[in-house]
Backbone bond lengths (Angstrom), bond angles and torsions (degrees), N, CA, C in turn:
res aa  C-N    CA-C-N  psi(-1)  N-CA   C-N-CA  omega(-1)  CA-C   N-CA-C  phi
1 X - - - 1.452 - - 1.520 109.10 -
2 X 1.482 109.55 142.79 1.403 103.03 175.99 1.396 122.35 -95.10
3 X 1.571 108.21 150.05 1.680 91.71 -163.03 1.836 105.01 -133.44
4 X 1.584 91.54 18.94 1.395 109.71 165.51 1.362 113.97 -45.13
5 X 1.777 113.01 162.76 1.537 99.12 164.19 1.829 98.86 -95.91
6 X 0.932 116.00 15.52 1.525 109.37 -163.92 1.821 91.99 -92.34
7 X 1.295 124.33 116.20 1.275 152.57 153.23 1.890 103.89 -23.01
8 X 1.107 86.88 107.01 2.061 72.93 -179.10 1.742 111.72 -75.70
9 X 1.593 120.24 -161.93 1.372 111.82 157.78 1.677 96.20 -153.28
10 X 1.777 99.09 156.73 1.416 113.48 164.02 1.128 124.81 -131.66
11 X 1.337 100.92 146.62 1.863 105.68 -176.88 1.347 98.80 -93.67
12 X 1.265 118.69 158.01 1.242 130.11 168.71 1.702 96.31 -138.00
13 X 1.859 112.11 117.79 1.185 121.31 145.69 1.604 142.76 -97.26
14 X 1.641 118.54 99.74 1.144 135.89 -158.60 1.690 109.40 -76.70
15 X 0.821 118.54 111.14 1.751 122.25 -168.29 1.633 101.54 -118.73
16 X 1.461 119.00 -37.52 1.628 118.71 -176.56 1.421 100.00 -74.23
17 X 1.239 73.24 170.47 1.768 92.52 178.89 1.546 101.91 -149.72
18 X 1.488 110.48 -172.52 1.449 144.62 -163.13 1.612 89.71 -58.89
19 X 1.139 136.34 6.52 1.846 140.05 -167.74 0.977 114.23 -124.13
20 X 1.500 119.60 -25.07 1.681 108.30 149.71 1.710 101.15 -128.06
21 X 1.307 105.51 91.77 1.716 106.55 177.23 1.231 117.47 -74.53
22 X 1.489 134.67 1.21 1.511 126.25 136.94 1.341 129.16 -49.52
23 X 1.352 114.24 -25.81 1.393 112.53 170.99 1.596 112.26 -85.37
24 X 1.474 129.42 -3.47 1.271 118.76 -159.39 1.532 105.55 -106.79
25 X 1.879 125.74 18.20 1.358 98.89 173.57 1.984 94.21 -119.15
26 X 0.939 130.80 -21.09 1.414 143.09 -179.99 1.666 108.70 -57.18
27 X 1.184 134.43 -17.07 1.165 131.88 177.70 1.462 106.61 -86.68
28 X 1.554 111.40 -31.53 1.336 108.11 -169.01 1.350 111.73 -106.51
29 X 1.416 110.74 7.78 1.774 108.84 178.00 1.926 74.83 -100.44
30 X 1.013 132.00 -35.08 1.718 114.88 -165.21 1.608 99.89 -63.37
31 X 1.149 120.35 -57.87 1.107 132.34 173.60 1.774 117.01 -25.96
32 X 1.243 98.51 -53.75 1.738 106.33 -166.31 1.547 93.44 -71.14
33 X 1.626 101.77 -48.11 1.730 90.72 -177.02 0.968 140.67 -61.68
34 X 2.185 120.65 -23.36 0.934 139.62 166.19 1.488 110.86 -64.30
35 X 1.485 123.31 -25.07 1.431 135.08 -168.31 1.713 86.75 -84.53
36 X 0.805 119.07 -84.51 1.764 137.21 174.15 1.976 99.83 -11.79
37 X 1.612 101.37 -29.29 1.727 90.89 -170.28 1.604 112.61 -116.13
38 X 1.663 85.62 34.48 1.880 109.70 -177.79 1.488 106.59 53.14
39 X 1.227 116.34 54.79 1.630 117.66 169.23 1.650 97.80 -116.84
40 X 1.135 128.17 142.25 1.335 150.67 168.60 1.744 98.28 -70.08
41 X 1.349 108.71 126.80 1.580 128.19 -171.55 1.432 111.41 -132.62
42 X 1.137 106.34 129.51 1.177 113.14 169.48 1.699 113.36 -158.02
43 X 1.689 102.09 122.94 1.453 131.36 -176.36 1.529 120.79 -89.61
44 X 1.303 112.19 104.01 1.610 117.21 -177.74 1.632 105.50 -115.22
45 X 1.122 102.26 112.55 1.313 137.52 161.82 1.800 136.18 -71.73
46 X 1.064 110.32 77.19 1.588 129.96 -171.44 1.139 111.13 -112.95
47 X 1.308 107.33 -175.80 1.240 125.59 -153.48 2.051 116.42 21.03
48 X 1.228 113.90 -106.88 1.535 110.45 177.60 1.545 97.46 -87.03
49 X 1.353 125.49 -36.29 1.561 90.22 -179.93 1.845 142.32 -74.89
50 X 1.618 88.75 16.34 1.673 90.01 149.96 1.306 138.56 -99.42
51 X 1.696 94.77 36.79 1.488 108.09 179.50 1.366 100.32 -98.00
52 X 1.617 114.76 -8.84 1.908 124.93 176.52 1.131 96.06 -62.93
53 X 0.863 121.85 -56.21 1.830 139.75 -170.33 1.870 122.84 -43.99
54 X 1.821 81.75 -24.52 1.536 92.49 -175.30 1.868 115.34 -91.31
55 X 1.532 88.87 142.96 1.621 106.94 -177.92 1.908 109.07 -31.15
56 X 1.162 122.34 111.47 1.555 107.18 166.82 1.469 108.84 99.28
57 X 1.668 107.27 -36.76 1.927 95.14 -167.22 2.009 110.42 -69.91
58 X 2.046 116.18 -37.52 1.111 83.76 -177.26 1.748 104.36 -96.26
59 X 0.750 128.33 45.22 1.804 143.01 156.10 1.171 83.92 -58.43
60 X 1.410 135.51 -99.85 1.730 143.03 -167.10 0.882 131.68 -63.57
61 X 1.479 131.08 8.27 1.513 138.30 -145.27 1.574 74.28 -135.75
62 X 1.936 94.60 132.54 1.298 120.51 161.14 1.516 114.90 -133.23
63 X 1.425 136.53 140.41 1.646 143.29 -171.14 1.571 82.85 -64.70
64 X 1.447 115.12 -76.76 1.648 122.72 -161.09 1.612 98.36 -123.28
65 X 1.513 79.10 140.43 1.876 89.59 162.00 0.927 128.12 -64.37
66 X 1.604 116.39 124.67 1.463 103.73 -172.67 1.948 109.44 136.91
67 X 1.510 82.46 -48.95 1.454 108.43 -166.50 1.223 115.52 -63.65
68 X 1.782 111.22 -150.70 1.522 100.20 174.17 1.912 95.94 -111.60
69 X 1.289 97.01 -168.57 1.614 98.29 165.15 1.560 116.39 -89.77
70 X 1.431 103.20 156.63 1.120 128.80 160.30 1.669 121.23 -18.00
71 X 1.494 103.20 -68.08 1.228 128.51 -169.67 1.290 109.86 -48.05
72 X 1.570 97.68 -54.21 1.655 125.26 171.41 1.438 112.81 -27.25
73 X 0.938 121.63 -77.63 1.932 153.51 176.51 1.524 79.63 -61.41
74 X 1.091 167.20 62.49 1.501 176.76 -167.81 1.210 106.55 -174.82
75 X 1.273 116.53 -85.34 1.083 121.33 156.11 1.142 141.98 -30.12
76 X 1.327 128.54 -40.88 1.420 130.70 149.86 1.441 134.53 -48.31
77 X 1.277 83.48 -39.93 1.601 82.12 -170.77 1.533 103.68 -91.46
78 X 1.623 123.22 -13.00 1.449 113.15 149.01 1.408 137.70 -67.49
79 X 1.564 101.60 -20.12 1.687 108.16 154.52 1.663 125.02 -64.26
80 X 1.191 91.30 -25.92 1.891 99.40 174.67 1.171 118.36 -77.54
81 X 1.676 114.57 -2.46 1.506 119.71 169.67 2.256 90.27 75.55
82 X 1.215 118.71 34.67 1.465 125.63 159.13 2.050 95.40 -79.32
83 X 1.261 99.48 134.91 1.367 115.57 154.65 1.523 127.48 -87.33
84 X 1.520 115.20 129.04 1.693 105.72 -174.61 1.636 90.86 -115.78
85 X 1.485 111.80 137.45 1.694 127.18 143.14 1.010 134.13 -103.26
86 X 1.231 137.85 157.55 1.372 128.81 157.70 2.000 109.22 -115.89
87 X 1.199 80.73 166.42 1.560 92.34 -166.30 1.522 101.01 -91.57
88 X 1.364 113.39 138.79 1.728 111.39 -172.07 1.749 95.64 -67.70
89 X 1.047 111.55 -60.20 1.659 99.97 -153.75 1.907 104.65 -64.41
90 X 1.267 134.92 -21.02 1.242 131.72 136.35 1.416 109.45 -23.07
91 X 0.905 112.31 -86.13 1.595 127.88 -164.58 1.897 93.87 -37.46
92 X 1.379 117.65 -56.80 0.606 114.80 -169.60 1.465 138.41 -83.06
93 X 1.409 103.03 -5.89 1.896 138.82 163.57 1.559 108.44 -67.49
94 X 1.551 109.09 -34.83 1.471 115.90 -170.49 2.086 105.24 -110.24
95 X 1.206 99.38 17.21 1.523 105.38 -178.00 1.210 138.22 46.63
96 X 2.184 106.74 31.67 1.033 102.54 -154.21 1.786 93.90 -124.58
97 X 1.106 112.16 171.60 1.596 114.93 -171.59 1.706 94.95 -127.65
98 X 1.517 90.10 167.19 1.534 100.74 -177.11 1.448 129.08 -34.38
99 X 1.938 95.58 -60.77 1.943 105.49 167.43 1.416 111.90 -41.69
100 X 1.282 132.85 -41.92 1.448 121.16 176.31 1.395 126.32 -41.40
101 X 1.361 105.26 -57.49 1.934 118.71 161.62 1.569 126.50 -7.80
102 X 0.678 123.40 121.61 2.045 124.15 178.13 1.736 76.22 -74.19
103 X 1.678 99.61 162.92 1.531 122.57 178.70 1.261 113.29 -62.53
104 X 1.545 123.45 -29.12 1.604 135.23 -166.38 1.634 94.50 -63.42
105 X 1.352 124.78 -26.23 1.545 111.95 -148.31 1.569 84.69 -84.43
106 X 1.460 114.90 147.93 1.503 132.72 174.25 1.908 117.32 -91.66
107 X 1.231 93.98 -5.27 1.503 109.02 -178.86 1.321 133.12 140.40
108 X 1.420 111.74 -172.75 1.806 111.79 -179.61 1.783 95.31 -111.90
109 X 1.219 90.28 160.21 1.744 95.21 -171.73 1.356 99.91 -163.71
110 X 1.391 126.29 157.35 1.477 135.77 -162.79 1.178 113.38 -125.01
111 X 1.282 131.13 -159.49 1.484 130.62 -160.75 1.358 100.92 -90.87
112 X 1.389 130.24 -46.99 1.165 103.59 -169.81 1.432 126.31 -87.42
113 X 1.919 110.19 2.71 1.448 108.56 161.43 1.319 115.39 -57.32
114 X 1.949 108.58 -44.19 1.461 124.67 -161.31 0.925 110.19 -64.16
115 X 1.571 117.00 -7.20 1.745 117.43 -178.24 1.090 131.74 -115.36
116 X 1.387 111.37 -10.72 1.718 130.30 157.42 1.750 120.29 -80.61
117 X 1.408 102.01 -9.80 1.483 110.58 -178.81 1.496 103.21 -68.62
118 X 1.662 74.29 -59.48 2.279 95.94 -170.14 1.787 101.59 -59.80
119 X 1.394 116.34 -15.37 1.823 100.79 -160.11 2.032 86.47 -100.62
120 X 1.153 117.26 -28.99 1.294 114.92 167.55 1.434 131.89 -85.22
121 X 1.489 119.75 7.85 1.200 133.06 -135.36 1.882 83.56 -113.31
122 X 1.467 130.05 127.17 1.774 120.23 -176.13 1.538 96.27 -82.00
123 X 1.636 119.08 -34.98 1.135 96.89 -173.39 2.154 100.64 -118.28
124 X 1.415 159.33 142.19 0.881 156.75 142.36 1.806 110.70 -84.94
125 X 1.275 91.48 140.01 1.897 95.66 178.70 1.876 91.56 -140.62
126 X 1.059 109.81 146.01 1.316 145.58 163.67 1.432 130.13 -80.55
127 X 1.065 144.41 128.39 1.667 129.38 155.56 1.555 91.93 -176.55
């Protein structure tokens, strides 16, 4: 464990989407908790998972029945002060432009942001 005073950070790279919604609430409870343990977070969303990103889709989208929504676990982890992006050429694989975006998203960003995050990033996670 680190017991620095220096604040760590994590990347989170979002690749699922609305097609396997078991994968879509675990990124954003990791997120809040990593935020919650004063680490700097930030969630990039590519390939299909910048379809989270879109107006209305996680409104209806639940991981498990039963559970909460999508949106929910969105929301949280934007209360934890977590940052969300989406990746331009996503955006642009799924034919969608900025206005599409729910308010939570912090912006569009390109490859070579997406790649200085992950090479500066202490911890990177996947899903």
């Amino acid at each position: 464990m680190n017991d620095d005073d220096d604040d760590g950070s994590v990347a989170i790279y979002m690749t699922s989407g609305p097609a396997t919604p078991q994968r879509c609430a675990t990124p954003f409870y990791m997120a809040s908790i990593a935020a919650a343990m004063d680490n700097e977070v930030s969630i990039v969303f590519q390939i299909d998972g910048v379809m989270l990103m879109k107006k209305g889709v996680a409104d209806e989208l639940y991981a498990t029945e039963g559970g909460k929504l999508v949106i929910d676990f969105i929301r949280d982890a934007k209360e934890a002060d977590v940052e969300m992006y989406v990746c331009s050429a996503a955006l642009q694989l799924h034919n969608l432009t900025e206005d599409d975006l729910i308010e939570e998203c912090d912006g569009v960003v390109g490859a070579a942001w997406m790649t200085d995050v992950g090479l500066d990033a202490n911890m990177v996670l996947m899903y």
